[in-house]
C-alpha positions as CSV (number, residue, x, y, z in Angstrom):
1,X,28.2,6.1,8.2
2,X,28.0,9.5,6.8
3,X,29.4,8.1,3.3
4,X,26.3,5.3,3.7
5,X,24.0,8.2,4.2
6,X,25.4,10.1,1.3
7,X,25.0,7.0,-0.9
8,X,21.3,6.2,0.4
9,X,20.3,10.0,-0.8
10,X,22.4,9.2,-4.0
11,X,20.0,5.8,-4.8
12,X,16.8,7.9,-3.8
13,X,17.7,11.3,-5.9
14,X,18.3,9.2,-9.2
15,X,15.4,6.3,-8.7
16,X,12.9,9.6,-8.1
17,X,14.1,11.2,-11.4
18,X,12.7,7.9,-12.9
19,X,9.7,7.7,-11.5
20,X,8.8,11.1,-12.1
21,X,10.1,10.3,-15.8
22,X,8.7,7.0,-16.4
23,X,6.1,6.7,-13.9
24,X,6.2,4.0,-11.4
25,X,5.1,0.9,-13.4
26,X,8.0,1.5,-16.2
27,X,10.9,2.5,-14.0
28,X,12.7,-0.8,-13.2
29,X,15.4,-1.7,-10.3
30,X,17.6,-2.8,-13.3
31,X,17.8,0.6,-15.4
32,X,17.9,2.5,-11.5
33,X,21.0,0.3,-10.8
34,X,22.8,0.7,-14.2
35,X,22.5,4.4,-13.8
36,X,24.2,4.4,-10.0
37,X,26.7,1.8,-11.9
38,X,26.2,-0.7,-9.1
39,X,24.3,-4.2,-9.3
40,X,20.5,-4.5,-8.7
41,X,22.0,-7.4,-6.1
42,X,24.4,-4.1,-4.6
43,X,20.9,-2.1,-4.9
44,X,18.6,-4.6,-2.8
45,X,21.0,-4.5,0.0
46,X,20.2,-0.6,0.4
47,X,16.2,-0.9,-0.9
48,X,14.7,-4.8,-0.7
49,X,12.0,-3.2,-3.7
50,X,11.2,-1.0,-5.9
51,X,8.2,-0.1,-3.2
52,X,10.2,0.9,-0.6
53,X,13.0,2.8,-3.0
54,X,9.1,5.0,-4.1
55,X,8.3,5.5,-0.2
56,X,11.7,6.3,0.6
57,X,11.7,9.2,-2.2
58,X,8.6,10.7,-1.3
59,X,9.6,10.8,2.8
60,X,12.5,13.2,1.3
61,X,10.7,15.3,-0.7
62,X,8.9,16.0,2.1
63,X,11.3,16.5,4.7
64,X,12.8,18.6,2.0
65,X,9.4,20.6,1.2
66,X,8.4,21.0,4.8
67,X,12.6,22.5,6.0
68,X,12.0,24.7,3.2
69,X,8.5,26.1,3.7
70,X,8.9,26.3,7.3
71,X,12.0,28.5,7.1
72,X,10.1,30.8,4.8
73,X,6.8,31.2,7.5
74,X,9.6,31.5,10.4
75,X,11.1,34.3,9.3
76,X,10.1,37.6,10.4
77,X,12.1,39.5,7.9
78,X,10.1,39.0,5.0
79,X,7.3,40.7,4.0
80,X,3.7,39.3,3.7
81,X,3.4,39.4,0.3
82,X,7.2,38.3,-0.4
83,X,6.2,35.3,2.1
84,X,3.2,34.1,0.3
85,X,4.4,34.2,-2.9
86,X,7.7,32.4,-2.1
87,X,5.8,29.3,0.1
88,X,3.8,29.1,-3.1
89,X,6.4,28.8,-5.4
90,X,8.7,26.7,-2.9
91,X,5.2,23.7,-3.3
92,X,5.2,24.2,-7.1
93,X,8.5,23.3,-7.5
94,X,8.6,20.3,-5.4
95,X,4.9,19.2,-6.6
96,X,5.0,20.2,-10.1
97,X,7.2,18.0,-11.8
98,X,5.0,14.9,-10.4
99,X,3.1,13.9,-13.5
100,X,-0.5,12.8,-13.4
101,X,0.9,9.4,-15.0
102,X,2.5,9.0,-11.5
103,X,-0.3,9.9,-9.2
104,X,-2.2,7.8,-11.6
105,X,0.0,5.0,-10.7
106,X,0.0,5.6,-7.4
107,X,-3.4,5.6,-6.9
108,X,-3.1,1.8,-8.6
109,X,0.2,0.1,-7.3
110,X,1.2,2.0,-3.9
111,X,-2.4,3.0,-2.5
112,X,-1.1,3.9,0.9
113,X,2.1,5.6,-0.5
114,X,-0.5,7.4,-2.4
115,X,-3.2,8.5,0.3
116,X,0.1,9.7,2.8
117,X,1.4,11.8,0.2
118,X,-2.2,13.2,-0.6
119,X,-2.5,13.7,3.2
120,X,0.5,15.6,3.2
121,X,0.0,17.9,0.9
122,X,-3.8,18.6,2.6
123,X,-1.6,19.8,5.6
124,X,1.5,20.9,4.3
125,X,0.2,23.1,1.3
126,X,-3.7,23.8,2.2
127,X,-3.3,24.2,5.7
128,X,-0.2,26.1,5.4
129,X,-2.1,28.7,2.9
130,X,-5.2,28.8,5.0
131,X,-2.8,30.1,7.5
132,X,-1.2,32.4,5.5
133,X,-4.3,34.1,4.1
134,X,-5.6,34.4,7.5
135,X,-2.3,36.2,8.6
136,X,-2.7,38.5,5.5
137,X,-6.5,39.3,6.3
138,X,-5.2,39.9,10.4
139,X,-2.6,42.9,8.6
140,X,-5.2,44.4,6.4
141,X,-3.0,42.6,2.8
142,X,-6.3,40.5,2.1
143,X,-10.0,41.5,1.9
144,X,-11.7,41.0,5.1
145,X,-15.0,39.9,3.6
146,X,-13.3,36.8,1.6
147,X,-13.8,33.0,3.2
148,X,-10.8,32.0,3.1
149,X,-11.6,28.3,3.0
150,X,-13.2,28.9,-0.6
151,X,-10.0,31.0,-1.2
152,X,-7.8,27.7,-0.6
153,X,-10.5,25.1,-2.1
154,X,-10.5,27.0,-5.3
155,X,-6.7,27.0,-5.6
156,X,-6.4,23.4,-5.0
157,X,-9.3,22.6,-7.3
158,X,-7.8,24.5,-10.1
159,X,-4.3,23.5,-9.8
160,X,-5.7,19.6,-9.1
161,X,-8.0,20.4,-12.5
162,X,-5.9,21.9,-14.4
163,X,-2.8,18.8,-13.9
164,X,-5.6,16.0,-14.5
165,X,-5.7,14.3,-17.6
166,X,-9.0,13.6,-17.4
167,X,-10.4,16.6,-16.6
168,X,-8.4,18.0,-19.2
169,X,-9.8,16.0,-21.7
170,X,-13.7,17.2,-21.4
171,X,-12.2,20.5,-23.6
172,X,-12.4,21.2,-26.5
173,X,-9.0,20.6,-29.0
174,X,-8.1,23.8,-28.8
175,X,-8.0,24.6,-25.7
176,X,-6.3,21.5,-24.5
177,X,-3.5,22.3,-26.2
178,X,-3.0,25.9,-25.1
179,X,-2.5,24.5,-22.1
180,X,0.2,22.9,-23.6
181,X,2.5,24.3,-20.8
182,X,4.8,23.1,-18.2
183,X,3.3,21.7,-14.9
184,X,5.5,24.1,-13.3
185,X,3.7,26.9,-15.3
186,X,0.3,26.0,-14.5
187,X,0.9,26.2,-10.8
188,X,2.8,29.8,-11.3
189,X,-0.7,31.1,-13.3
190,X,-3.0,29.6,-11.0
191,X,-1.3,31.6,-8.0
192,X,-1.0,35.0,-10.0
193,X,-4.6,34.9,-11.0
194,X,-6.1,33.7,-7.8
195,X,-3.8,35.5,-5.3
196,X,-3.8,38.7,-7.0
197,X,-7.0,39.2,-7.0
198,X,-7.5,38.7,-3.4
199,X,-4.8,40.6,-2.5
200,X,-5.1,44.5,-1.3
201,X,-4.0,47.5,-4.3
202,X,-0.9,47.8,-1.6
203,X,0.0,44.1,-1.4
204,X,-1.0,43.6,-5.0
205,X,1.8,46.2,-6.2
206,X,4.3,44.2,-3.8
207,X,2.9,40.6,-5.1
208,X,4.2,41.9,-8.5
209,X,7.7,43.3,-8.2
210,X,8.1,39.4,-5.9
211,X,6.6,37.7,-9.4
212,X,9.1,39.7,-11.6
């Protein structure tokens, strides 16, 4: 069973690196099969499509995003400012390397993979930083007179923005390309530059020596 188990996360580790490569619409059962050095016959015993091997990959990363967050918020022992900039960087990691080509095709091919994911990340992420600011502003580490629901909206609008190929593209040349940067990146900016300057002077200096 456990040797099963350990197989299944196998199949769903490397058929995830090719979506987020390829996309969904390129990444075949074949190439995932030839890479696990099994049949695609050996493959549709474990996954009957290529639909449910997508599903199955996204229900890990967020069992795997959610353990991880929710040990951070649990623990007492950090700081507030340690705490908000570790949740934040624990989502970036796990969100970041999904391309827009895959949310694009996700949107298209696996609509109700596409609006559960999206749902998740609404409560998991949003929610969870709505919380957190409203912590923050309860121990005097955030400005009282902020609304903290514009605080989160413009967060996810930039980082949403900013990854969007189409948004994106209304820009000039120039500036498209100096943002030319890992998704990963973009996500790390958009915290510094929002957070920090919500933050209190005392906070702030502790946000800083957490960011370097």
């Amino acid at each position: 069973m456990a040797a099963k188990a350990s197989l299944e996360s196998k199949i769903l580790d490397v058929a995830f690196g090719y979506f987020l490569k390829k996309g969904y619409r390129k990444t075949t059962m074949e190439e995932i099969a030839k890479e696990l050095g099994m049949s695609k016959k050996t493959l549709y015993n474990y996954y009957p499509g290529k639909i449910e091997l997508l599903s199955a990959s996204f229900e890990k990363l967020k069992t795997k995003l959610t353990a991880k967050t929710e040990a951070i918020l649990d623990n007492r022992y950090i700081s507030y400012p340690l705490k908000l900039k570790s949740t934040l960087s624990i989502v970036a990691t796990h969100l970041a390397p999904i391309s827009p080509e895959l949310f694009e095709d996700l949107k298209v091919m696996a609509p109700e993979i596409w609006e559960d994911l999206r749902n998740y990340i609404n409560e998991s992420a949003y929610l969870r930083f709505q919380k957190l600011i409203e912590e923050g502003v309860e121990l005097g580490l955030i400005k009282p007179n902020l609304n903290v629901s514009l605080v989160v909206m413009m967060y996810a609008a930039a980082v949403q923005s900013l990854l969007d190929p189409n948004y994106r593209s209304q820009f000039p040349t120039i500036l498209q390309r100096g943002l030319d940067i890992p998704a990963s990146d973009i996500y790390d900016q958009a915290i510094s530059i929002i957070y920090e300057g919500i933050l209190t002077e005392e906070a702030r200096n502790e946000f800083a020596n957490a960011s370097s």
